[in-house]
N, C-alpha and C positions, 0 to 999 in steps of 0.2 A: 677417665675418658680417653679414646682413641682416636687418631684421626691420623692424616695424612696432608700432608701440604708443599705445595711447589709455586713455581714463578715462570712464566716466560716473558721477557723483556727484548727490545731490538737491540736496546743497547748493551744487557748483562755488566750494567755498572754496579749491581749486588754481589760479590763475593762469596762461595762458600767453600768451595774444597780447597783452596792457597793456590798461590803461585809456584808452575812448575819450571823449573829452568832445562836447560839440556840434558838430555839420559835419563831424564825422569827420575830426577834427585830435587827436593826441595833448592829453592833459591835463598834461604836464611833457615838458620839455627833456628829461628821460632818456630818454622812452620810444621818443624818435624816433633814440636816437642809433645812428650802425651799430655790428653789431658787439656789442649789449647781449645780456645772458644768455638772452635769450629765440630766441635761432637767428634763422635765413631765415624770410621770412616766403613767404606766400602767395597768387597774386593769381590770380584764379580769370575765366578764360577763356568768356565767354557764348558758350553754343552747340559748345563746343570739348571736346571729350575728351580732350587733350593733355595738359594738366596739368602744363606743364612751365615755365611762367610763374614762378620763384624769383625772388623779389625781396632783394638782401641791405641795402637802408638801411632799413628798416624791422620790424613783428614783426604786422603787424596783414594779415587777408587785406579784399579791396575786390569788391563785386559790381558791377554797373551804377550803385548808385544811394549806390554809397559803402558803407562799414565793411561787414560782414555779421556781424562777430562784434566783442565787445568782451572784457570783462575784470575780472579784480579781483586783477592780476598787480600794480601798483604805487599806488600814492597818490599824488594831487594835490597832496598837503601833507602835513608831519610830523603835523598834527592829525587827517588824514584815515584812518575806523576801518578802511580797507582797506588801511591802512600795517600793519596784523598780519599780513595775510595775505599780504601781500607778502614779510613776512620766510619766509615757508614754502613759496615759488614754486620749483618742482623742475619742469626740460626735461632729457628726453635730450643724453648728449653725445653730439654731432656729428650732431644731426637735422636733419632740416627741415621744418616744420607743412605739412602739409597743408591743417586747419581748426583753426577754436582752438576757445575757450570757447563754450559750456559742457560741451560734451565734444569735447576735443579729438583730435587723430590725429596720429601721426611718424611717416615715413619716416626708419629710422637707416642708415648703412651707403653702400657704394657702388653704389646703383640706379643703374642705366641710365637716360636721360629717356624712352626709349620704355618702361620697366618700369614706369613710375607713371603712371595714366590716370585722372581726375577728371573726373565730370560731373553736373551739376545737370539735374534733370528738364524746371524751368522758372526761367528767369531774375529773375521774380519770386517765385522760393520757394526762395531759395538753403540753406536746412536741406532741405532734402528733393534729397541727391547722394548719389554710391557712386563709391567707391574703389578700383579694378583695380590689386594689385601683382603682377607677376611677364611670365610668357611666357600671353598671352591672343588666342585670334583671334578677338575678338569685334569687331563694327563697332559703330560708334556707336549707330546703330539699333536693334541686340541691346542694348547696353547699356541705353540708352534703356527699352526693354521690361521689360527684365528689371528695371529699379529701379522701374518703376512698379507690375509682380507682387509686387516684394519690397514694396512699401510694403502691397499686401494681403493680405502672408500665406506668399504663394505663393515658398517660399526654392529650392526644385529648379529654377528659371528660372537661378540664380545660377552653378552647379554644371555646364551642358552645353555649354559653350564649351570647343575644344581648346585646350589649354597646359596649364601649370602657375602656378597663382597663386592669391592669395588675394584675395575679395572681402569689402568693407568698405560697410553701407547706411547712411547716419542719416534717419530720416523724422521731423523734430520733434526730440523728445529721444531716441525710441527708435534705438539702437543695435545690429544688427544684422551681426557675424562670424563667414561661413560656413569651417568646414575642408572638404576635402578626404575621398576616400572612402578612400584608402589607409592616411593618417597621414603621408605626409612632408611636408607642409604643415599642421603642427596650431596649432590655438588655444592658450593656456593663459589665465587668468586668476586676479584673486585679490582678495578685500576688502579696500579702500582708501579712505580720503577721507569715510567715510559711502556708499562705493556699492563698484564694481565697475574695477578695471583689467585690461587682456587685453592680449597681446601674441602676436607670430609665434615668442616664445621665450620659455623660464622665467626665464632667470638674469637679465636685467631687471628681472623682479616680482619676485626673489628680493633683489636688490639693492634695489629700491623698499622694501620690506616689514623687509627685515632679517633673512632667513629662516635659519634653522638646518635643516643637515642632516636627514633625515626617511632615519633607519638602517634602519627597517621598510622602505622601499621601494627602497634598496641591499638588501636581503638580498635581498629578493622578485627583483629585477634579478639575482639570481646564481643562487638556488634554483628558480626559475621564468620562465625568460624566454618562453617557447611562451604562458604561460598572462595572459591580461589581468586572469583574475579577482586571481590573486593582488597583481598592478600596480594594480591599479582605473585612478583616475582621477589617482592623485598623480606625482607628480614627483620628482626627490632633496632636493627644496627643501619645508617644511614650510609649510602654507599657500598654495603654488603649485599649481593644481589643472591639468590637461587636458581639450579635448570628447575625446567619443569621435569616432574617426574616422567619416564619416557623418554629420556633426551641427551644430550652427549656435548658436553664442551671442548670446543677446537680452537688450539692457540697455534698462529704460526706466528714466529716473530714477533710476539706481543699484541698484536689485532686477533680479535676475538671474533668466534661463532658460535653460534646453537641451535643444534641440529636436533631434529626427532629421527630416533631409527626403527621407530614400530609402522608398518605399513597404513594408508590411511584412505578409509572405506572409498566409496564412491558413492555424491551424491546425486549420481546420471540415474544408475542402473541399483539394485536392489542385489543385498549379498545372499548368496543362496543361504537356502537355510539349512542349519547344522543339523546333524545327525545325533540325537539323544546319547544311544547308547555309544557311540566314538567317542563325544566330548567324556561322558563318563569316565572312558577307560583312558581319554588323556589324561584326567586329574588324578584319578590313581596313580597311572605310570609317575606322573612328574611328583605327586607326594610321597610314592614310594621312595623314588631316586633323591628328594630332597632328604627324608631320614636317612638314607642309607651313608650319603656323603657326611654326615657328621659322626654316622656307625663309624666308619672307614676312617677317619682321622684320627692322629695319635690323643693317645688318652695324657691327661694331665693331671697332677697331683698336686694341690694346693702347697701353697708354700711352708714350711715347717714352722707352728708358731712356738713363740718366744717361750725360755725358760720358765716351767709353771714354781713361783717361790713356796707352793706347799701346803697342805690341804689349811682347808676353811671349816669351822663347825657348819654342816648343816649343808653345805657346795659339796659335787663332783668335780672334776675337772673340765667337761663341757658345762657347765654352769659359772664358775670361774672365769672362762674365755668370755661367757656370754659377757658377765657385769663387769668386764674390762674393755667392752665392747669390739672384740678379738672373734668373732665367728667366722666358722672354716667349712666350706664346702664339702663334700664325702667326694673322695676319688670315684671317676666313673661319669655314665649316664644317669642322668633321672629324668622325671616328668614332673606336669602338676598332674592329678587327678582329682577332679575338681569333679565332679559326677557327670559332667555338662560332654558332651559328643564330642567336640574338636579336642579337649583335650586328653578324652578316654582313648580316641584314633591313635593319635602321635604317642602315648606309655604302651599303646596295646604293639604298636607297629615296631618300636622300636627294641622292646622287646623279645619278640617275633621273628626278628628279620635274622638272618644269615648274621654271625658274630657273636661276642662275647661284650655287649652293652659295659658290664659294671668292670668287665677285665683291665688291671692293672700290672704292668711287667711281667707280662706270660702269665697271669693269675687266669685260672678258669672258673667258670660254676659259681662267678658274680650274679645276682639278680639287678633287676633295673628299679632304680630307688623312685616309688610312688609316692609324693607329697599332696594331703589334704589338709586343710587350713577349716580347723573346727571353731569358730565364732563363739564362745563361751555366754560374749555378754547379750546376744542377740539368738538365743538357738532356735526361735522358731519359725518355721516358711522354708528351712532349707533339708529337713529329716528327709525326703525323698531323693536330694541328689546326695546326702552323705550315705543310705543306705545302698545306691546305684556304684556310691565312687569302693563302696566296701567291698560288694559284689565283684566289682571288675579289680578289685588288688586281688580276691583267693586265687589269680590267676597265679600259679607255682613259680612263673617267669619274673614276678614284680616283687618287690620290698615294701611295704605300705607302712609310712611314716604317716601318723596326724598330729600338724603343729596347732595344740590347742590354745587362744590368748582370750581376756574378757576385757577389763577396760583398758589395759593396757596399748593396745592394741585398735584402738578406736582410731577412727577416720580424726583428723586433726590433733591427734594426741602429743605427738613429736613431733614439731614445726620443724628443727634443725636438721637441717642435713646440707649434700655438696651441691654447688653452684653448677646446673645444667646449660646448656649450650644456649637454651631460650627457652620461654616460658611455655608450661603445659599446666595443665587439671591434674595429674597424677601428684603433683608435689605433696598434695593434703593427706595422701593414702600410700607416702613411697614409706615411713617406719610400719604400718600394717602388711606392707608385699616383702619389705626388704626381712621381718621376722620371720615371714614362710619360705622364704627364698634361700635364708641362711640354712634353711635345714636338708635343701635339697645337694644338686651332686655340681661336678665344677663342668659339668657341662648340660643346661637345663634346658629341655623342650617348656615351649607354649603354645598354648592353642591362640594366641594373639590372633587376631584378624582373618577369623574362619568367618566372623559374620557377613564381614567388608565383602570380601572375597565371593566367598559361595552364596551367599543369600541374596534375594533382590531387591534393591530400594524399593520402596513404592509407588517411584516416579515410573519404573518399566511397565505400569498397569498404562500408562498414555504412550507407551511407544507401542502397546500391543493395540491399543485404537487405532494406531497410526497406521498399522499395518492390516488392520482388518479383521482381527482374531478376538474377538469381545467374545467368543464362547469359552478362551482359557480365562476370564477373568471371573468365572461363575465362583469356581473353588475359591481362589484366595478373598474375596468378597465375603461368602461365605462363612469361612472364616472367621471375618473381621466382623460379622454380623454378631456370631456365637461369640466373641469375647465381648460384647457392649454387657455393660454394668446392668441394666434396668431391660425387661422383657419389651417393653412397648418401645424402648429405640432403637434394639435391635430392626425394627420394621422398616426404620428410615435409613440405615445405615447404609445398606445395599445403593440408594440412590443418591445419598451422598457422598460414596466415595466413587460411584460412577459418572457423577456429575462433576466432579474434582477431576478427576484423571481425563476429562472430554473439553474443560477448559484449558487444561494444560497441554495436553495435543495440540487444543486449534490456537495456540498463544505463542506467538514468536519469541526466539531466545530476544531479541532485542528491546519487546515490547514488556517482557517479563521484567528483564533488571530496568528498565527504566522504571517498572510500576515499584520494583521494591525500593529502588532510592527514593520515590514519592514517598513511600510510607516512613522511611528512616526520616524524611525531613519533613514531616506531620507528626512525628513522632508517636507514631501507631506503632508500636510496641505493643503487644500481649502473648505472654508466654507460651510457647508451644509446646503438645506435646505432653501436657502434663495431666492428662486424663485418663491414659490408660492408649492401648495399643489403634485402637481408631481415632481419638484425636492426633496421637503423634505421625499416622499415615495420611490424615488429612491436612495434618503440618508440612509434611514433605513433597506434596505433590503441588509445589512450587520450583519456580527457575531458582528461587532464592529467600531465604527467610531467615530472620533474625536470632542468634544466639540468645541463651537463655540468662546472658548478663549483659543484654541491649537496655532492659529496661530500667539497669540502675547508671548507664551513660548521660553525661551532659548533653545538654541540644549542642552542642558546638561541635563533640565528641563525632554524635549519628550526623550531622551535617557534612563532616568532614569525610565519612563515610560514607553518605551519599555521593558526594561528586564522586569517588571511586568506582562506586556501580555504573552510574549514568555515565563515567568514561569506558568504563569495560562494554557496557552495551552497545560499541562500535568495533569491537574486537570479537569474533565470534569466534566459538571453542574450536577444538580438534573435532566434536560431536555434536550436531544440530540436534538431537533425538533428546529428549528429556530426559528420560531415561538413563541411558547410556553416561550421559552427562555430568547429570548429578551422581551417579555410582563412582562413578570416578574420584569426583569431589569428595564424595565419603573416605573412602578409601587412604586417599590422600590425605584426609585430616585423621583418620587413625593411624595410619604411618608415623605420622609426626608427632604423634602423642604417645605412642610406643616408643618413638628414638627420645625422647624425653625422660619418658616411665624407667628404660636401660639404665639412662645417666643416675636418676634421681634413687634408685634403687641397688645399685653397683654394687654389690661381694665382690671383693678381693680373690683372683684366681676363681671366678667362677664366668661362665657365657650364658648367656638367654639364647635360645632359640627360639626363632617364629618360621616355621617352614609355609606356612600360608602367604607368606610377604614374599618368597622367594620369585622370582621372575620366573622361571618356568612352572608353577603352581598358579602363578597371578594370570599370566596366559592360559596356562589350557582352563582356566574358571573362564575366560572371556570367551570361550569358544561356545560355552552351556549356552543352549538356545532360550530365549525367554520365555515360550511357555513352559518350560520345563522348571525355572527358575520361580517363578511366581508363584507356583502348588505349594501348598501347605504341607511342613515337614519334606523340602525338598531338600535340603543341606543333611539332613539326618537319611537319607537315603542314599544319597551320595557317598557318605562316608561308613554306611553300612557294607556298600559296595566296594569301597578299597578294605573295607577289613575282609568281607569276605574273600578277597582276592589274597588274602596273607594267612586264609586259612582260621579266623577267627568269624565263626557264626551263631556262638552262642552268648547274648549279648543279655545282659538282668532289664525286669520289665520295667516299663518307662524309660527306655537308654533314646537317645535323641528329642526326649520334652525339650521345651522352652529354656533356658539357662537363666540360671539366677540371675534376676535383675539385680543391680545396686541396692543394699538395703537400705531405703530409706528410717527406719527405727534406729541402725547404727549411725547414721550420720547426725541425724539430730540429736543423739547421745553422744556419740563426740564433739558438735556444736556446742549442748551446752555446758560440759565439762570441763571445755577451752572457750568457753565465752568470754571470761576476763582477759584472756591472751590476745585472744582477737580484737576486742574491744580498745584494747592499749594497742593492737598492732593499725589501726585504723583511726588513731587519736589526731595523729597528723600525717595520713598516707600518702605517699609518694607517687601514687594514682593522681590524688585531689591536687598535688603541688603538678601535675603535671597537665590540669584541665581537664582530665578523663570522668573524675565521679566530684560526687559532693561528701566528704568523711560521714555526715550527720547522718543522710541518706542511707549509707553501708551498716553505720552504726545500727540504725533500727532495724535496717532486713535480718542481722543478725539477731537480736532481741527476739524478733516475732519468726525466728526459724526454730531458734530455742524452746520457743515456749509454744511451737507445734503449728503456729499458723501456715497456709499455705505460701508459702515463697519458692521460687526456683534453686531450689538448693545444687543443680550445677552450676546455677551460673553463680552462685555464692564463692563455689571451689574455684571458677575461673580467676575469679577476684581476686581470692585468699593467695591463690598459687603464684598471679599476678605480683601482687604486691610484695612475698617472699623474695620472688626472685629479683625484683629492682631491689629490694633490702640487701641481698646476698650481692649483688651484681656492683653497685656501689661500695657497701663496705669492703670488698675483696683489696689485697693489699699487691697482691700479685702482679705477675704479665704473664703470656705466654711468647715472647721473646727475648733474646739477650745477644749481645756481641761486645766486640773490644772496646768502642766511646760511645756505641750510639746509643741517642737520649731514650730511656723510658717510655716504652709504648705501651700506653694502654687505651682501651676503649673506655667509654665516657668519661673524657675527661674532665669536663665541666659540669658533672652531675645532672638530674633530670630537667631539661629546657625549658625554661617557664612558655605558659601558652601562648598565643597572640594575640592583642587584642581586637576584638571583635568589628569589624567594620558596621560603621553605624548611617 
């Protein structure tokens, strides 16, 4: 896992780069020794945006004219009053400073050197630079600009560069960290030191702080995942706070702000309405420009693995690596090719585009490595999109790998894996993505969050009432008619989902979540959703509705929940429009199940790409006018149209169908081949000791998922995932801090909080 983490304090009684004395020579022999508590240091490059300058015999960074930061990390002498403060000097483990004192920055983890980009505006004002981590195509010059806007004010300068990353400003003391518009790059932060620490992840600040579980925002995670109100701004960690996606954290001297920097409509005047074929060719432009910045970055060669001791009857030597569980990415580009549209887009485009995809150290006449993931034990419902993903590999430009598995590879099959940042539904299915993932290249496009992105919720059918345009709702009604199961319902359909989308227009956001906290505390739970594409549209054309693992919650669990909505329903969104609202909402929670899926699936030396999450992809999709959004097969046209612009028009028949749903047949054959594991993982759950479920409860939904009956088999996963990660989260023996006496930080340290009891 990677992340980034800093502090600003009034006082900067935390220490990290030593104390400098005169001439910019250390003030004791310790400080200079290599190798002391204080990491790599930092030595900052005039004029250069590289940032790649690690120095390891020292801890102190050097501008032009020597030191640029100092310290009150050590003392002089045992007499010396900054020998107290020393004893309380706490660095990330395994970082590396960027900048130190008096607010300092870490890079933790295994960055790439081209992933870490540092530049000061002027060589004589070495407090006033900005921080670029991640995939950025921005030039020096851009950057340049863009930190001398951020210095006044101006933070949307920071946000319009393709890639994915997070930017870091300091001007003086003030400290400025912008997120991301989607959410899978979020900020978090939390009160520290007399000021403010932030980081690219919770469970740092959670370990910094000492944080105990915050059970109210696991419940809300199970009862409500669609709805941000009931999430707000917390974390699993109490005292760990998050921006909202959208939004930028401002420290000066310790006192905090949070700012949004995306402009924000008017609810005077009406925004004119966009022009179809513009918004088009913004999202091409910007998904072009988003492939192109990860074409454009230096290629990477996975790390050399370890000495192979010598053949095996019956093993290769990639077979070997596998059952030592040693898998190594293929130098280069790749893709999934999944048969499914967004991700045929991103292997066709990237392959296509101007450069040498697979090219390794001047190597030319690489192809781009195409991965399909063949379901052995499940093969039927999918022949149509493997026969589509075969079609678009005979492209001369791809590589077409199919990583075949049967039970092996079943949804809960391998519980074990590494502790992610907080809990997600991915955990159950990361040994199933992490086998197809291994096969791919050390730099891997996904089509992640083309649906979020380009397609419209179903809630935009009551913003198009709102607006007066009920004759775009003919087609996607339509539609929803021709998918009903039974011939005589499709008759009703049409009026039931026009009837849905005319109360939710005339239904105020405030009057909305007040209704759904009524139902959480009547405990009117029933699963949504799970009839096929008209029940799940008629699910969603609400302010708010319940997860599909509400129904195995305590009354105390959805009570607690309640008050959360009926408090949010005095808070009203950035977006009064339903619509608009809940897209958002969507969005937002696939972000975050994506920044989870990354953790929980990780190869060593390899990236995931989602160029659909990228902030200038995320924008020009919010530009797409909503009639245009709501036609059927309008995402597939969309992206017929950037491949036509790359010169790719001959596309195999059925390319933009539907995309594979979740197979339900695999899951409940992973169910019940791991039913005893489950069964024992749910004997005495960490959930049930925390007042969230009943074990007996969980215990049986399991049984009759097994054995076929109808259950909400996500919210099963939500569970399972759940419960893993309080399993992993506790038994961890670790911290992500260390320094020269100070105590052991870690997050929960009292294990999970028993509940309270019940007012009677």
């Amino acid at each position: 896992m990677r992340w980034l983490v800093g502090w600003s304090s009034i006082a900067a009684s935390f220490g990290t780069a030593g104390r400098v004395g005169p001439g910019g020579r250390p003030r004791s022999a310790r400080e200079a020794e290599p190798g002391s508590a204080y990491g790599a240091g930092y030595r900052y490059e005039s004029g250069s945006a590289s940032g790649h300058g690690h120095g390891h015999g020292s801890a102190y960074g050097y501008g032009p004219d020597g030191p640029v930061t100092g310290g009150i990390a050590d003392a002089a002498h045992a007499d010396d009053p900054a020998g107290r403060d020393a004893e309380r000097t706490v660095v990330p483990v395994g970082a590396q400073l960027l900048w130190g004192d008096p607010d300092p920055l870490w890079a933790v983890g295994d960055w790439r050197p081209d992933e870490i980009r540092t530049l000061t505006a002027d060589p004589a004002d070495p407090f006033t630079r900005i921080a670029v981590l991640g995939c950025c195509g921005a030039t020096d010059a851009e950057l340049r600009r863009a930190l001398t806007a951020a210095r006044g004010g101006a933070l949307r300068h920071l946000t319009q560069w393709s890639g994915s990353y997070t930017a870091v400003v300091q001007a003086g003391r003030r400290i400025t960290v912008v997120g991301d518009l989607a959410g899978a790059r979020p900020v978090f932060h939390t009160p520290w030191a007399g000021g403010t620490a932030y980081a690219t992840a919770a469970l740092p600040l959670a370990d910094l702080i000492e944080a105990q579980l915050d059970i109210g925002h696991l419940a809300a995670l199970l009862a409500c995942p669609d709805s941000p109100e009931a999430l707000g701004d917390g974390t699993p960690y109490e005292g760990v706070r998050r921006i909202p996606p959208g939004h930028a954290l401002i420290l000066r001297e310790g006192s905090r702000e949070i700012t949004g920097y995306e402009p924000v409509a008017s609810l005077a005047v009406a925004a004119p309405e966009a022009d179809a074929e513009r918004a088009v060719e913004g999202v091409r432009e910007a998904l072009v420009d988003a492939v192109r910045a990860r074409l454009t970055a230096p290629r990477h060669a996975p790390e050399s693995q370890p000495y192979d001791p010598g053949p095996v009857p019956g093993m290769g030597p990639a077979e070997r690596r596998a059952a030592r569980g040693l898998p190594a990415p293929v130098p280069g580009v790749g893709a999934d090719l999944s048969g499914g549209s967004a991700s045929a887009t991103l292997a066709l485009l990237a392959a296509g585009l101007p450069g040498a995809p697979g090219a390794l150290l001047g190597r030319t006449g690489e192809r781009l490595l195409a991965v399909t993931f063949n379901d052995l034990a499940t093969p039927s419902g999918r022949e149509a999109e493997l026969e589509r993903a075969r079609a678009i590999a005979a492209d001369p430009r791809l590589r077409h790998v199919v990583v075949a598995a049967a039970e092996e590879a079943l949804p809960y099959a391998d519980l074990d894996g590494p502790l992610t940042d907080e809990p997600g539904p991915s955990l159950v299915h990361a040994s199933r993505e992490r086998r197809r993932l291994a096969a791919g290249s050390a730099d891997h496009f996904t089509g992640h969050g083309a649906r979020q992105v380009l397609d419209a919720h179903p809630a935009r059918l009551a913003d198009l009432l709102m607006d007066r345009r009920r004759r775009h709702l003919l087609r996607p009604v339509a539609a929803l008619a021709r998918s009903a199961p039974a011939a005589g319902e499709s008759l009703t359909v049409p009026f039931s989902v026009y009837g849905a989308a005319r109360r939710l227009a005339r239904t105020p956001y405030r009057t909305g979540m007040e209704a759904a906290a009524a139902r959480l505390r009547a405990g009117d739970i029933r699963p949504a959703g799970t009839g096929g594409p008209v029940d799940a549209s008629l699910a969603a054309l609400t302010w708010s509705r319940p997860g599909p693992a509400a129904g195995w919650l305590t009354g105390e669990a959805l009570a607690e929940v309640s008050i959360r909505l009926a408090t949010a329903a005095g808070r009203p969104p950035l977006s009064l429009r339903p619509g608009e609202c809940r897209a958002r909402a969507a969005l937002t929670r696939h972000a975050a199940d994506h920044r989870v899926f990354e953790q929980a699936v990780e190869v060593r030396s390899q990236r995931l790409h989602a160029p659909f999450l990228d902030n200038q992809v995320v924008r020009a999709a919010r530009a797409l006018p909503d009639p245009l959004r709501v036609q059927p097969g309008a995402r597939a046209a969309i992206l017929r149209s950037v491949l036509s612009s790359a010169g790719v028009r001959e596309l195999p028949p059925g390319w933009g169908a539907p995309a594979h749903v979740p197979n339900e047949t695999a899951t409940r054959l992973g169910l019940r081949a791991a039913l005893a594991t489950l069964l024992s993982l749910f004997t005495a759950p960490l959930l049930a000791d925390a007042g969230l479920i009943e074990a007996r409860v969980v215990r049986q939904a399991l049984l009759d998922a097994a054995e076929g009956r109808p259950v909400p088999l996500d919210g099963l996963a939500e569970l399972v995932s759940m419960e893993l990660w309080l399993g992993r989260l506790l038994s961890r023996r670790g911290t992500c801090w260390t320094g020269t006496t100070a105590p052991r930080r870690r997050a929960v340290p009292n294990g999970v909080p028993q509940p309270r009891a019940a007012l009677s």
